[in-house]
C-alpha positions in Angstrom: -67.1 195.7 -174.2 -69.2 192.7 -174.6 -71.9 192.6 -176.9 -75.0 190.2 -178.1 -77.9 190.1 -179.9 -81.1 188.4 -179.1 -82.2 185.3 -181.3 -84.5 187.7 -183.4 -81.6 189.6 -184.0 -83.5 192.5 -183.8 -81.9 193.8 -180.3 -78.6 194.2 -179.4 -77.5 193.9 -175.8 -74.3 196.2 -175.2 -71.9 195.9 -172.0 -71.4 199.5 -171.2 -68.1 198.5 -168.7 -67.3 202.4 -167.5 -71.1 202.9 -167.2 -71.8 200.1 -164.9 -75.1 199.1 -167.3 -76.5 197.5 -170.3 -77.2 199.0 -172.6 -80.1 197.6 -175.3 -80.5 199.0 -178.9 -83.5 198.1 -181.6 -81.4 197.7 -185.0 -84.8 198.0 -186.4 -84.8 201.4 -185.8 -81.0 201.9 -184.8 -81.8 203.4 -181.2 -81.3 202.7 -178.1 -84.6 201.4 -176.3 -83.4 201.0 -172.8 -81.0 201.0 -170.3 -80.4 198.0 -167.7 -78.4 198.3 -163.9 -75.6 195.9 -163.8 -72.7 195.4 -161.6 -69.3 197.2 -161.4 -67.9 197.3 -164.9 -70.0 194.8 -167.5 -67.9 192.9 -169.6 -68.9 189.8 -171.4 -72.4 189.3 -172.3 -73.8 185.5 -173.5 -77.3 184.4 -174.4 -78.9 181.2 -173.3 -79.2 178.7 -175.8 -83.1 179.2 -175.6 -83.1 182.7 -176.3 -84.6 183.7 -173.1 -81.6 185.5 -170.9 -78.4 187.6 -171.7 -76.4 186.6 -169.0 -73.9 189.6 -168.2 -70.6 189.1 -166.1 -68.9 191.5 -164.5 -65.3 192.1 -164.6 -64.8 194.0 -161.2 -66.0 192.2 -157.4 -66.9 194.1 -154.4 -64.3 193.9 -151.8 -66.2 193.2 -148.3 -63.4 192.4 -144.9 -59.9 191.8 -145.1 -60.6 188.2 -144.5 -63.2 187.2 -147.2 -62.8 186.6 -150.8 -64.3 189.6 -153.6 -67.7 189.2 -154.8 -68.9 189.8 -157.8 -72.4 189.7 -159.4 -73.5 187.7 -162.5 -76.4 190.0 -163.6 -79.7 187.7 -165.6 -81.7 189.4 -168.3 -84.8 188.2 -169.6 -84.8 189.1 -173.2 -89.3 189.2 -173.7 -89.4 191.7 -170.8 -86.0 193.4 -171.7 -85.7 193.6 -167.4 -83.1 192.2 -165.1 -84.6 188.7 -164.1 -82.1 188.1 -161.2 -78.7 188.9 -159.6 -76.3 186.0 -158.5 -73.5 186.8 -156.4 -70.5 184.8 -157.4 -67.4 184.8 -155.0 -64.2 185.2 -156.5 -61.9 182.2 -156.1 -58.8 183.7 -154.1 -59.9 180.5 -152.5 -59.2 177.7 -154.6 -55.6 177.4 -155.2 -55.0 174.6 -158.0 -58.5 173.2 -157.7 -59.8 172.7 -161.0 -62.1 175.2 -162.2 -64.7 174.1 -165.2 -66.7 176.2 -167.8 -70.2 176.3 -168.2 -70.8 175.6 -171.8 -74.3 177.3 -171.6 -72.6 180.7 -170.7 -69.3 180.4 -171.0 -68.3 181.6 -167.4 -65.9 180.0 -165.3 -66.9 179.0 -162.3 -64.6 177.3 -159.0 -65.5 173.9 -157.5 -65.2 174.9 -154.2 -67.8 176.9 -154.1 -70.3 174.3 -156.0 -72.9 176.5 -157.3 -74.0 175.9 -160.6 -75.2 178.3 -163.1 
């Protein structure tokens, strides 16, 4: 379970990974205040170094044909609207082999070379 707090510290963001959502609680008032969609089975949970998303990966892809890679789904909340901004699909990297696979430090996700989108 991944969790985070926004830079007020006044919300916690919780990765609920057998509910498939987010959940977000006010510590103000100790509550949960709402409920976000994610993927399949929210894991780790990062904020932007602004303070203005919670970027939530997902540990489980979706399997499409035999012959294409999983997909999973990098989900983007913005924190002031406490909605999901966007959804990026990320393919899994069956792919790669030994290429060399780099960290974003602004999240913390890995992401494959081969694929060449940055997040």
């Amino acid at each position: 379970m991944g969790v985070t707090t926004d830079r007020s510290g006044k919300v916690l963001y919780v990765a609920n990974s057998m509910g498939n959502d987010v959940s977000l609680l006010d510590l103000t008032i100790g509550a949960e205040i709402k409920r976000l969609a994610s993927w399949r089975s929210p894991h780790h949970l990062s904020l932007s170094l602004d303070g203005r998303r919670v970027y939530v990966a997902n540990l489980l892809g979706h399997l499409g044909s035999p012959n294409e890679p999983p997909v999973s789904e990098l989900v983007v909340i913005d924190t002031a609207k406490q909605r999901v901004a966007e959804r990026i699909e990320i393919p899994e990297c069956w792919s790669c082999g030994t290429s060399p696979r780099r960290r974003d430090p602004r999240v913390g996700i890995s992401w494959c070379r081969s694929y060449g989108r940055r997040i």
